[in-house]
N, C-alpha and C positions, 0 to 999 in steps of 0.2 A: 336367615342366611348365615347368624352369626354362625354355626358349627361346618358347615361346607367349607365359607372364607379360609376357616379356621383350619382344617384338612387340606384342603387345594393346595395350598400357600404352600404345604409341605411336601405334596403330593412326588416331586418329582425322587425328593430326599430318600421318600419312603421306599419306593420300588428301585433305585438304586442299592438302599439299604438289604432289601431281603435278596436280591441277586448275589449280593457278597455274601452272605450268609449261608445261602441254602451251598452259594459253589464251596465255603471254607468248612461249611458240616460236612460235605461231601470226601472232603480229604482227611478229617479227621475222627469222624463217628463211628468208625469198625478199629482204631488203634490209638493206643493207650490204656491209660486204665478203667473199668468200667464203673465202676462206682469212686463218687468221691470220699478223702479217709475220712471228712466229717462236715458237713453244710450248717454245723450251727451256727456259724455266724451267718451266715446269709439269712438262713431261716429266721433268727432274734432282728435283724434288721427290718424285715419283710413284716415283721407280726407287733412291730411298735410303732409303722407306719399309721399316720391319722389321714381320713376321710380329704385326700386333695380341693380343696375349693377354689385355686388360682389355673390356670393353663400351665403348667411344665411345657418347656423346647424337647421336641424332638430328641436332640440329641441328648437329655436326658434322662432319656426312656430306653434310648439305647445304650448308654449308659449300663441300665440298669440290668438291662437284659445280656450283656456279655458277661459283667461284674458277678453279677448275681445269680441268672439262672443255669445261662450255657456251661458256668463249670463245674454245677452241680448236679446234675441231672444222672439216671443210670444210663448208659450204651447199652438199649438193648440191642441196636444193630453193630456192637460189637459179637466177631464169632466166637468168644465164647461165654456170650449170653445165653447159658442152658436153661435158665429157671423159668417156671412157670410157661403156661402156651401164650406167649408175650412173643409175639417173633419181629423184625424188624417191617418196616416198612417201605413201600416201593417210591421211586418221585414220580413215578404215574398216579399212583396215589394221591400223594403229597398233592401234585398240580391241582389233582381233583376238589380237595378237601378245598384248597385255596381260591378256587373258580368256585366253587357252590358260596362260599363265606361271602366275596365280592359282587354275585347277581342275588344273593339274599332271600331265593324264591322260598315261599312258603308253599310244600308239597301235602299241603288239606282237601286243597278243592280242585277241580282241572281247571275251571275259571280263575285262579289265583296262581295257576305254572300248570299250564299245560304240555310244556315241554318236559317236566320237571314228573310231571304224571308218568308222561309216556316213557321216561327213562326210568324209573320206579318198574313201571309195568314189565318193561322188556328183562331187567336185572332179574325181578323174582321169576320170570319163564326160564332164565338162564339157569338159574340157580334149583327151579325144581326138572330142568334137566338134569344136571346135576346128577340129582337124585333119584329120577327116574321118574317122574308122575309125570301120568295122562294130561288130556287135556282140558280137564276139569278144575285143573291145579289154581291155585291160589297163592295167594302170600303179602308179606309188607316185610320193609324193612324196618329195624328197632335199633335198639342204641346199644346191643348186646344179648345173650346167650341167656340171661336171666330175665329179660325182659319177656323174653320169647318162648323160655318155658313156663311164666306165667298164662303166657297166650293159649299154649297147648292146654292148661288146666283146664285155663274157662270158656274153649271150645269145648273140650269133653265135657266138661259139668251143662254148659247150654246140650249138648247133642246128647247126652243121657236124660238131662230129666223134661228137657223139652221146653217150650217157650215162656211157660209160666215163671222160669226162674231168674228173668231176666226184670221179672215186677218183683216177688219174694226173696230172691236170694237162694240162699240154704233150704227156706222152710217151704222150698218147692217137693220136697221129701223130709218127710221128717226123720227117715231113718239116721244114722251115723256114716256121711260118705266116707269112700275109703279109696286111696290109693294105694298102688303096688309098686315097689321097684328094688331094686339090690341096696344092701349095704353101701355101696358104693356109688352111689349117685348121687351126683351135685347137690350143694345146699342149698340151691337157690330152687328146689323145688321145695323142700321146707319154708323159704320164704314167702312162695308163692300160694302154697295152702296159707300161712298166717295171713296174706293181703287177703284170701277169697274166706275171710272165715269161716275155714274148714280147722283151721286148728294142725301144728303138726302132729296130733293124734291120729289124726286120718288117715296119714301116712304108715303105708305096712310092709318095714323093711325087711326084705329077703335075702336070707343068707349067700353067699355066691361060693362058688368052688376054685381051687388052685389057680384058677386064672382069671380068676376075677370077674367072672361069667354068672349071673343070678342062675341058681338053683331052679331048674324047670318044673321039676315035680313040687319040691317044696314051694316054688309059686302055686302051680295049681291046687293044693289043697287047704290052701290059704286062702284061693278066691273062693273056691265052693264050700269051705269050712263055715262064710261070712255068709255066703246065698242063703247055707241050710239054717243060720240065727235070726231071728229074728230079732230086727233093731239095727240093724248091718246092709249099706246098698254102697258092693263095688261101684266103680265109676271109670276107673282108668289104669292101665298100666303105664308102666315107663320106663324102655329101654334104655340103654344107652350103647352107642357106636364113639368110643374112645372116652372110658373112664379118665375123672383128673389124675388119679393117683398111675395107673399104669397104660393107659388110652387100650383099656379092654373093651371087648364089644361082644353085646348078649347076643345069643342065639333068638335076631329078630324072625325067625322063618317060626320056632316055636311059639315067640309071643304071641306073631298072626294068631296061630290055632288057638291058643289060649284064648285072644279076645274075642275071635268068633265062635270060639266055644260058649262062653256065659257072656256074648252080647256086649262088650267093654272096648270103651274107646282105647288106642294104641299109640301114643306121643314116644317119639323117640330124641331123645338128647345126642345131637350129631353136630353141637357147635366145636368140637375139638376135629373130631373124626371122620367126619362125613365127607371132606374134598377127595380125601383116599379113597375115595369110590374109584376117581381117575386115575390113580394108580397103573403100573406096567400089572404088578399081582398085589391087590388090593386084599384086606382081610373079607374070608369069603363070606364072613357075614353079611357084609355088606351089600351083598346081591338083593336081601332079597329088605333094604332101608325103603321102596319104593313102597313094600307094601302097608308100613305104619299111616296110619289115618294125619296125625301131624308129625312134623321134624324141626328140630331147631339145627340153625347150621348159623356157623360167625365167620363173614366176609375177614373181622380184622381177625382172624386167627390164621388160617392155611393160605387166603389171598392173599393175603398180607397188607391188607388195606389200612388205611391207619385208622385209630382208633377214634370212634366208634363205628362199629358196622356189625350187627347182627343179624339175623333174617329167622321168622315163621314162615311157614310154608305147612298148607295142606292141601290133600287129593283132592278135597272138594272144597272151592271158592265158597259155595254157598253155607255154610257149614263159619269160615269167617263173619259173613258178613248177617247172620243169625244173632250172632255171639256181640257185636261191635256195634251194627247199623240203627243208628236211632235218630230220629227229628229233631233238631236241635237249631236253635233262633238264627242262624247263619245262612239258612236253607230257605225257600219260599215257596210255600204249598204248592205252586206249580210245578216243580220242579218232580222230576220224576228219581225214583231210586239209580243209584250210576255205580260208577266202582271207582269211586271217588277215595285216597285211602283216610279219609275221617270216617269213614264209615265200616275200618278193616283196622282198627286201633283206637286205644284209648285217646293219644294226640291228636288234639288239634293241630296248631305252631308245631312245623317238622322241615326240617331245614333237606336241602335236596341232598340227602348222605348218599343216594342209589349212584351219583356220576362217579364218585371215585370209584366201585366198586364197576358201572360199565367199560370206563376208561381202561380198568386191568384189567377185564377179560378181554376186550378188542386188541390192548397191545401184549400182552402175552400168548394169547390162544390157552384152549385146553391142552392142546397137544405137549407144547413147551412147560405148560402147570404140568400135567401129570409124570416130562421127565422130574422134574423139580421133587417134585412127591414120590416116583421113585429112590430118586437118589438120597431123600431123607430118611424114607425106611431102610435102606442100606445103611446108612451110616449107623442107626441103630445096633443092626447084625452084628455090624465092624467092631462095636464099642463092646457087644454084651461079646464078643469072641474076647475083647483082650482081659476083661472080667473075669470069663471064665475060664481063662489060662493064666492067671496067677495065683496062689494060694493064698496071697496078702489080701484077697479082694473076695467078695461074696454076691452073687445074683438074689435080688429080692423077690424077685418075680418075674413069669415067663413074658417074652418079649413080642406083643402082639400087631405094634403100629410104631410110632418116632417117640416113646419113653422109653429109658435104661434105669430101674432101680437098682441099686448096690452097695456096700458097704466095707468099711476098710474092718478086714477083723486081724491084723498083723499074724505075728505066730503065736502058736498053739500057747504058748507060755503065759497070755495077757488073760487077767481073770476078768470075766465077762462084764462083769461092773462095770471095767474101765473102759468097755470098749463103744458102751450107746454114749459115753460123758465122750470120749473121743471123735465120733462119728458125728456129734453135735456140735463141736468145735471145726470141724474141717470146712464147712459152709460159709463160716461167721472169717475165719482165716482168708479165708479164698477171697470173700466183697473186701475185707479191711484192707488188703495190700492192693485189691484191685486188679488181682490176675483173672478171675472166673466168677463165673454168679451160676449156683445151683440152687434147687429148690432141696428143701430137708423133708424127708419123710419117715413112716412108722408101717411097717407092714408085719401084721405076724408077731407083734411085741420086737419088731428088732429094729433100730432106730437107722436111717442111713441116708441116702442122697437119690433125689428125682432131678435125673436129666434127658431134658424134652429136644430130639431133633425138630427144632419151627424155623431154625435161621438158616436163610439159604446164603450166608458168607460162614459156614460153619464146614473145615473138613476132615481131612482123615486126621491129617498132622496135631489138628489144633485140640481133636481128641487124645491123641497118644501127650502131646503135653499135659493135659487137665489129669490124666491117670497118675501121669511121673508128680508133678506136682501131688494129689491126694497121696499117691505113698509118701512120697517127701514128708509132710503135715502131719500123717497118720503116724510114723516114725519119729517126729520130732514133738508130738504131743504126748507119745506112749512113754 
């Protein structure tokens, strides 16, 4: 009893404590500056700390967490937090994350949270609505986007080479598997062949065009160039609906044809892009996301769930539980197969992350999501219009979902040298004073700025400032 004693006593302190907190973040998390000008001392305090052996007071702790963490941290629910698809977080969320932590269920088995199951269940129905799958649909949730495009690998690799490979591995074919995807798809499918010892040689990257869309043709005689070798067994392509660098999205209605042309499973990368399904006018590829065999899609990115919240999702459940479902000492011979999700994932220990993500769709509705997701791809429009009416400023790339690539290239007179070392500076400017956080990018060899509309405290105005400001910086660094 000593550790209960030991909580209780404090119990009432605590929950007073985070009431003041969540109400004094709430007033000051979207204003001021967003990043601090430098955490190192906090951080050197933090990392000379020794292993505590005594009880600390409470207010200690607190202490330490005003002092030290809260004024260091970045605002991403400041609006204008552009960088990266980091977008803020909801306090429906929030509540969520904080009731699953405080009932503690372990979401393995139905017999260990059954209520925890059923909320699991219902989230990925919602979520391959979403998406558009039948009723065959499947899913789990994961701790992220790269979690889950590993999932999609090693469903296709079980559903290509068929049950043998889940006793051998790889040397269920001896051939060289091989995947397909654009130039432009995430690295966490690179990592995800290196966990499946596939090697990222397997991986066979396709050129894409102007908009950042893999090359149709050039994919297909890439798959069938591998059919006609011998020593070569396709296995998978892999779309993606909102690239990291510009949220492009391949022409999934071709890939169908492709993978049912030579027999290849069809994983699509839709943890950025895919909520814009819901859209007022959503990108039209998107129509036909229902028909990829898996999807990945990330609750913390467009929900804005807090982080972590990723999700797998395939047309057919049975197709998961192939790939994941095995006998394992927790279980007891009698026990009949279930859809239990330790047997739709590598986790066992999986904490109930599905309630935050229920919680925000019941209190926002789709309907109110998809204005939200409207008016982010507007603001988009809004941004690449004031871009592309200034001659100070350059469009990197065509604007397909909620990214603006662009670059400050001043007037004609600035020799091109100076102007990637300047365009490299303007990011690093923007976090040190604390006015803006954009992500840096390179497209085309031309060096410049990625800005992601995720924040829904993000608007017209707080763009036309981030512009005046880069020319300001761009002018005063040339």
């Amino acid at each position: 009893m000593l550790v209960d004693e030991r909580q209780l006593k404090d119990l009432d302190q605590l929950i007073g404590y985070l009431g003041d907190f969540w109400r004094a973040q709430a007033g000051v998390r979207a204003s001021g500056k967003i990043a601090p000008a430098s955490s190192k001392s906090a951080e050197e305090e933090i990392r000379a700390e020794r292993l505590p052996e005594n009880p600390q007071p409470l207010s200690t702790l607190v202490d330490a967490i005003n002092r030290l963490i809260v004024p260091n941290v970045v605002k991403n629910a400041h609006p204008l937090f552009l960088g990266y698809v980091t977008p803020p977080s909801t306090d429906i969320g929030a509540l969520g994350a904080a009731i699953s932590s405080i009932l503690n269920q372990n979401v393995m088995f139905s017999k260990t949270s059954p209520i925890g199951t059923a909320i699991e269940q219902k989230v990925v129905d919602w979520l391959a609505d979403t998406v558009g799958y039948g009723p065959a649909r499947g899913g789990i949730i994961t701790n992220g986007g790269s979690l889950a495009n590993l999932y999609g690998l090693a469903v296709a690799r079980r559903n290509m080479l068929g049950a043998n490979v889940n006793e051998v591995g790889n040397d269920a074919d001896p051939r060289c598997l091989r995947i397909y995807c654009s130039r432009f798809t995430h690295h966490s499918i690179d990592k995800a062949a290196i966990l499946m010892g596939m090697g990222k040689q397997s991986i066979v990257r396709i050129n894409s065009d102007s908009c950042h869309q893999v090359i149709i043709s050039e994919l297909r005689e890439r798959v069938a160039a591998d059919f006609a070798r011998k020593g070569y067994r396709p296995v998978a392509l892999v779309g993606n609906a909102g690239t990291r660098h510009v949220c492009a999205f391949d022409d999934l209605e071709s890939l169908r044809q492709i993978a049912d042309e030579f027999n290849l499973w069809l994983h699509v990368d839709a943890a950025y892009g895919g909520f814009l399904r819901l859209a007022d006018n959503p990108p039209p590829q998107l129509a036909a996301l229902s028909k990829a065999d898996s999807v990945t899609i990330s609750p913390h990115k467009l929900l804005f769930v807090p982080f972590d919240a990723g999700a797998f999702l395939v047309r057919d459940k049975q197709a998961l539980r192939n790939t994941f479902g095995t006998e394992g000492e927790y279980r007891s011979v009698e026990e009949p197969p279930s859809d239990d999700f330790a047997d739709l994932g590598i986790q066992l220990g999986r904490g109930m992350e599905a309630l935050k993500v229920w919680l925000t769709f019941k209190y926002f509705g789709t309907k109110l999501l998809a204005k939200e997701y409207t008016r982010l791809m507007n603001l988009a429009t809004f941004l690449k219009d004031i871009v592309q009416a200034d001659p100070r400023l350059e469009l990197l790339a065509p604007v397909a979902g909620t990214v603006v690539c662009f670059r400050w290239v001043g007037s004609s007179c600035i020799p091109g040298e100076y102007i990637a070392s300047i365009n490299a500076g303007i990011p690093k400017m923007l976090r040190q004073e604390g006015t803006a956080f954009i992500d840096e990018v390179v497209l085309d060899g031309k060096r410049g700025f990625r800005v992601c509309m995720t924040n829904f405290r993000t608007q017209e105005g707080h763009l036309r400032d981030l512009v005046n400001r880069v020319l300001s910086l761009g002018e005063q660094l040339s």
